[in-house]
Structures are given as structure tokens and as C-alpha cells.
C-alpha positions in Angstrom: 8.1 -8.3 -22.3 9.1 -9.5 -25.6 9.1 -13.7 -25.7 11.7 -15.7 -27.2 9.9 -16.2 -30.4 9.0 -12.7 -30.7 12.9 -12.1 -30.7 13.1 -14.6 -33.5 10.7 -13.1 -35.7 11.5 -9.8 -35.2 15.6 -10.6 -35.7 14.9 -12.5 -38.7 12.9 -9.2 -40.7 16.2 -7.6 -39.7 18.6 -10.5 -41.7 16.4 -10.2 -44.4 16.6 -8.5 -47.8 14.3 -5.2 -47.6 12.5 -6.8 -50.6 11.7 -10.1 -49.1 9.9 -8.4 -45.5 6.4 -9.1 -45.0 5.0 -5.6 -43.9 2.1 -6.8 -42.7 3.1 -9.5 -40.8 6.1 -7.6 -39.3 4.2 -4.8 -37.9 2.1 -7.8 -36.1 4.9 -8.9 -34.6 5.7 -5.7 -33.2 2.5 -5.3 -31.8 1.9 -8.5 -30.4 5.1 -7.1 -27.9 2.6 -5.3 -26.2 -0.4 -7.6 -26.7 1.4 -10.9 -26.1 -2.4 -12.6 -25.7 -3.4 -11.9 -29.1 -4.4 -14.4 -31.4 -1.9 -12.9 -34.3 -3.7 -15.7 -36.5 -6.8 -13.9 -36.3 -5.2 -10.6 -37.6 -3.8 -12.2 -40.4 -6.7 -14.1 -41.2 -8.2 -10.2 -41.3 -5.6 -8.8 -43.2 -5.8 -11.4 -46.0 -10.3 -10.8 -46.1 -9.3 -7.4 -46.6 -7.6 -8.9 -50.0 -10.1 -11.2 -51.0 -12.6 -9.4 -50.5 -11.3 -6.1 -52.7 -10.6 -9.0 -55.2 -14.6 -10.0 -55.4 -15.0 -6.1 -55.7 -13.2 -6.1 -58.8 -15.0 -8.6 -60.4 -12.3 -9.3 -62.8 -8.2 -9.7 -63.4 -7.0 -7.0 -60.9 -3.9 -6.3 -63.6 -6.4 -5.6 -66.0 -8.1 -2.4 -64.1 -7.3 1.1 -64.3 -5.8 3.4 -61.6 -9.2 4.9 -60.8 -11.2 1.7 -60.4 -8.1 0.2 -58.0 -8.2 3.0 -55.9 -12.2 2.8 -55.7 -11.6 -0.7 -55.0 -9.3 -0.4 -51.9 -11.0 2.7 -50.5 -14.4 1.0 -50.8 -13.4 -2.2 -49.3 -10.2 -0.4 -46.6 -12.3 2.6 -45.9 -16.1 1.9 -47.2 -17.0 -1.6 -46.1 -14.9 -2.0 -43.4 -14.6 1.3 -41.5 -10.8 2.2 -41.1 -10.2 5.9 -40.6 -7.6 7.8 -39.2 -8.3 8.7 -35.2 -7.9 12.5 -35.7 -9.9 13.0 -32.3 -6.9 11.2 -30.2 -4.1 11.4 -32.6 -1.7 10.8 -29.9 -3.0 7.4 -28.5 -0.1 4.6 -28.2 -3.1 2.2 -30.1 -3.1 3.8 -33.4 0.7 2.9 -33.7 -0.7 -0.7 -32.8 -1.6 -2.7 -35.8 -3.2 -5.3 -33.2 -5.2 -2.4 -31.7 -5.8 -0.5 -35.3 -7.4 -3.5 -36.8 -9.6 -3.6 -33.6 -10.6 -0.4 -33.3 -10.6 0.2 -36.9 -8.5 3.6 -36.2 -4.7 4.8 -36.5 -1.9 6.7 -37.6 -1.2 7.3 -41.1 1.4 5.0 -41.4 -0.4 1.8 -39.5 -3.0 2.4 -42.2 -0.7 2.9 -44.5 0.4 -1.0 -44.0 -3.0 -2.3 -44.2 -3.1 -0.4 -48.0 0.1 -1.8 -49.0 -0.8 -5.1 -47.9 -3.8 -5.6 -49.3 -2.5 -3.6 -53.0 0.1 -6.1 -53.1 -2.2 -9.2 -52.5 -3.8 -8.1 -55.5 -0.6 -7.5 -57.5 0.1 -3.9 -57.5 3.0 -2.6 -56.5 2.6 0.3 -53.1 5.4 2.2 -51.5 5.6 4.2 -48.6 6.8 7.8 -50.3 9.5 10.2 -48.2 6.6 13.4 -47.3 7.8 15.3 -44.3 5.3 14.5 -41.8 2.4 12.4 -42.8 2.7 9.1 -44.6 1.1 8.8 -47.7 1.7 5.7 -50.0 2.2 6.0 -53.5 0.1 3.0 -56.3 1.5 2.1 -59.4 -1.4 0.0 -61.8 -1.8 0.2 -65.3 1.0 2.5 -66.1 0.0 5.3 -63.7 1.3 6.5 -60.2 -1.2 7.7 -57.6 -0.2 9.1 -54.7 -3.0 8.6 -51.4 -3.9 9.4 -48.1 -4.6 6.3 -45.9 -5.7 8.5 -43.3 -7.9 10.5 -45.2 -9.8 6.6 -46.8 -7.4 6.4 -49.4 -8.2 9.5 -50.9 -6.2 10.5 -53.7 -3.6 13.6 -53.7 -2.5 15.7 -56.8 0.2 18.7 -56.7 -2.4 21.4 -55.2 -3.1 19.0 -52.3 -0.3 17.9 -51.8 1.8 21.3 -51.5 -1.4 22.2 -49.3 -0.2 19.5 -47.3 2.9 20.6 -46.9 2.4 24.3 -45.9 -0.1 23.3 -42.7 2.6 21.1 -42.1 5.9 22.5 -42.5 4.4 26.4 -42.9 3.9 29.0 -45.5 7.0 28.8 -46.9 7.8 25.5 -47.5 7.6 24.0 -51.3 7.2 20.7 -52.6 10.6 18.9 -53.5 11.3 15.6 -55.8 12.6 13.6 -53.2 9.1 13.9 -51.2 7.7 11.7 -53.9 10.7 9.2 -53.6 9.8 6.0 -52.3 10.7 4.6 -49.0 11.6 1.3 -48.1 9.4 -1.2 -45.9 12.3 -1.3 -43.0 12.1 2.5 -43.0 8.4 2.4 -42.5 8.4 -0.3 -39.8 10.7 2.2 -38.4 8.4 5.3 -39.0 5.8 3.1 -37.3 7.5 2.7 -33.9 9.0 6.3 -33.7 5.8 7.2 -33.1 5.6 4.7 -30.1 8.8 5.6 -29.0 8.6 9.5 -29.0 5.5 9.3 -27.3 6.6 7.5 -24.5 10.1 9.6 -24.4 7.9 12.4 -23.8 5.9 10.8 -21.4 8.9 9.9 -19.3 8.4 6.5 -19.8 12.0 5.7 -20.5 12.0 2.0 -20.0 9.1 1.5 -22.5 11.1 3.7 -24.7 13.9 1.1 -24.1 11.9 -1.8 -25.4 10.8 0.1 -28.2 14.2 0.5 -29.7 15.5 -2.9 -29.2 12.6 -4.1 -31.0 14.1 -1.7 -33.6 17.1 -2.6 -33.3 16.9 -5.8 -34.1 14.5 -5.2 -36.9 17.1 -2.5 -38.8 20.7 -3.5 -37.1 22.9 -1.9 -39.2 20.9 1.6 -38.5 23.3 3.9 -36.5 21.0 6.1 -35.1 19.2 3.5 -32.9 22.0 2.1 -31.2 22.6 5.7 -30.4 19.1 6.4 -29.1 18.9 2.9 -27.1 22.3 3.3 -25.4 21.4 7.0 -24.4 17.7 6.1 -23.1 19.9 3.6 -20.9 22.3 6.8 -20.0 19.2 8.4 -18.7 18.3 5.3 -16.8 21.3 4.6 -15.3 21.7 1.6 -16.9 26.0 2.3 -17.1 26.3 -1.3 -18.7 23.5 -0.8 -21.3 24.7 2.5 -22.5 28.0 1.2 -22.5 27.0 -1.7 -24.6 25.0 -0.4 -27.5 27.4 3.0 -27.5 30.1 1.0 -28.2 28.4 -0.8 -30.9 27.3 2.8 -32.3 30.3 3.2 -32.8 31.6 0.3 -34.7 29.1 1.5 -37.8 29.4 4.2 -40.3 28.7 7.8 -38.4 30.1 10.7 -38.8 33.5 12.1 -37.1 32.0 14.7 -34.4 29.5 12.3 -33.5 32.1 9.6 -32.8 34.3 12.0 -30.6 30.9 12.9 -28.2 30.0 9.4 -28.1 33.5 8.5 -27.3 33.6 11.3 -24.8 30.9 9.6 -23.5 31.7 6.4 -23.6 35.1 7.4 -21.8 33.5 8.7 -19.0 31.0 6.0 -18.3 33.8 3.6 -18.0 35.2 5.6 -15.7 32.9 5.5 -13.1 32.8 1.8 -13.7 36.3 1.7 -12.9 
């Protein structure tokens, strides 16, 4: 049950500019849905030791170090000192989309880890984006002139080309090459987003429609000019029967920018869930 000042939070990241969103502390928000007990203080008094302590590492000016020496320095400190990994044994467990429950457990998805990275890079000045790879986050540095691309769930190991393309084939099969747009980077909106479509097709497949509900009004208030989640939300609410629901976020689907055979379903849809209001 999401409380009224988790609404507010979570509806003010989605007025803001994507620049000006605290990563960090929206993905708390998000989890604190589920874990509405948790002391969100303590996480973020966490999240920022993970900064000040990569900062002691250093030793020194952290715009004055190299890309090799920041990347030891947030793998040592992330990874080393303070255990995270990625939970390869239960992959699929609704906790490692949790940051609440990542931080705990010290385990989670690539892309919950790949917060924590971002966060605690940009405490020390350096800029980290989330990069557009099919299928596994990754997060790409920038420090003294060079761009590294790493692996949160892997300790923040770094990938070149040969990995990377690796990567890709187990992924996406034999066939499948690396394009430029992979390395493109990704807003943090879209990786909040990333972050909960793991919550949310998990519990889709589950059957778990309702929790699949809250999911994506959470999202929806987080990214509200995002088509596709209005779409998703008022169909969940098809499949529950909620008529009013669907009929409500459909309608608002299709007040934004989607394309023409997708408005003519959705109105097909729309027309007939009306009906049997009527």
C-alpha cells in the first residue's frame, strides 16, 4: 500500500527534469512501497558511507585519478569491502529488484547494483550512466578523459569489445553483433523504469496481477508522459475486471503520442468496455 507521502515523492521524480532525479534516493522510495517499516534514513545514511568511504580509499582529489585507480576504488570499496554481488543462485527473487532488500542482503539485479555504482561515482564527481545493452545493465564511467564500460553484477568488473560482444551472443545468440547504440547512454527515469520491469514481469507471470497493478502506478507516476505504461496498467485492470480502471488509464493512453494501429485497438477496446458499462 503506497502512503500519501510515498505518492508525493514518487510524483515529484516524475515533474522533475531527468537531470535533477536523485537515483539513489528514488529507487528508495520505490522500495520502501513494499517495505513501508524501513527506516529509509538508515539506507541513505549507507548509501552515502559507501561514498565516503571510496573517498578515504583514494587518498587524494578524486578528479585527479585515473580510470583504472577509480574503478579499483569503487570495486574495492562496492564489491571488496562491502560484499555486494549479483545473486546469480536466485536471479529471479522479487528482493534483488529491492534496493531496501539489496543493501540488506548485499545481493541483486544488475541494475539495483547498478544504482548503488552510480551513486556512489557521482558523490565522488564522476560522471556514470546506465548504457542501452540488450539484456543486462552495465553502466558506463567517464574520469580523466576515458570511458569505461562495467559490470555491476560481475563487482564492477570492467568490459572491453571481446567481452562485451561475448555478452551479447549468450544473450541474444550466435548471431547477434554489437551495435553503437548499445553503448548509448540511458537516462536515470529509464533505469528506474528498467528496475521495476523486473518487479512487474515477475509478478505478471506469477499471476499476481494486482501487485503488478501497483507496480505500474508507481511507474506511472514516476515517468507520466510514458505511453506504454498507461497501456500496461489499464490492461492489467482489463484482466482484473477492473472496467473503470482500464477505462481510466486507456483513455489517458490515448491522449499521448502512440502510434495509429495502436490507437484503433485501444479504441476498439475502449469502445467496448463502455459498452458493457452502459
Amino acid at each position: 500500500m503506497m502512503t500519501p507521502e510515498l505518492h508525493r515523492s514518487l510524483a515529484e521524480v516524475g515533474r522533475a527534469e531527468v537531470d535533477q532525479i536523485d537515483i539513489a534516493e528514488a529507487a528508495l522510495s520505490l522500495a520502501a512501497i513494499d517495505y513501508p517499516k524501513a527506516e529509509i534514513g538508515r539506507y541513505r545514511d549507507h548509501l552515502d558511507e559507501l561514498t565516503l568511504t571510496a573517498a578515504h580509499w583514494l587518498g587524494e582529489a578524486p578528479d585527479l585519478v585515473d580510470g583504472t585507480r577509480a574503478v579499483t576504488a569503487l570495486s574495492g570499496v562496492i564489491s571488496g569491502q562491502y560484499g555486494y554481488r549479483g545473486d546469480a543462485e536466485a536471479y529471479d527473487d522479487l528482493q534483488n529488484a529491492n534496493l531496501v532488500r539489496v543493501i540488506d542482503r548485499r545481493r541483486g539485479l544488475p541494475v539495483a547494483l547498478g544504482i548503488i555504482y552510480m551513486h556512489v561515482a557521482r558523490g565522488l564527481g564522476w560522471r556514470m550512466h546506465g548504457i542501452a545493452f540488450p539484456g543486462h545493465f552495465l553502466v558506463r564511467l567517464e574520469v580523466a578523459g576515458e570511458r569505461l564500460i562495467l559490470d555491476p553484477f560481475d563487482g564492477g568488473t570492467v568490459r572491453d569489445t571481446a567481452e562485451l560482444r561475448g555478452l551479447l551472443k549468450a544473450l541474444m545468440g550466435a548471431g547477434a553483433e554489437l551495435q553503437p547504440h548499445y553503448h548509448a547512454p540511458v537516462d536515470d527515469r529509464s533505469v528506474l523504469l528498467r528496475l521495476q520491469d523486473n518487479l512487474k514481469i515477475r509478478q505478471i507471470r506469477a499471476g499476481n496481477l494486482g501487485q503488478a497493478a501497483a507496480i505500474l502506478q508507481a511507474m506511472v507516476l514516476i515517468a507520466p508522459d510514458t505511453p506504454r505504461l498507461r497501456r500496461e496498467l489499464g490492461l492489467v485492470h482489463h484482466r482484473m475486471g477492473n472496467r473503470a480502471a482500464a477505462i481510466e488509464h486507456l483513455e489517458a493512453y490515448l491522449m499521448l503520442d502512440i502510434a495509429d494501429g495502436d490507437r484503433q485497438e485501444i479504441g476498439g477496446l475502449l469502445r467496448h468496455l463502455r459498452l458493457q458499462e452502459s
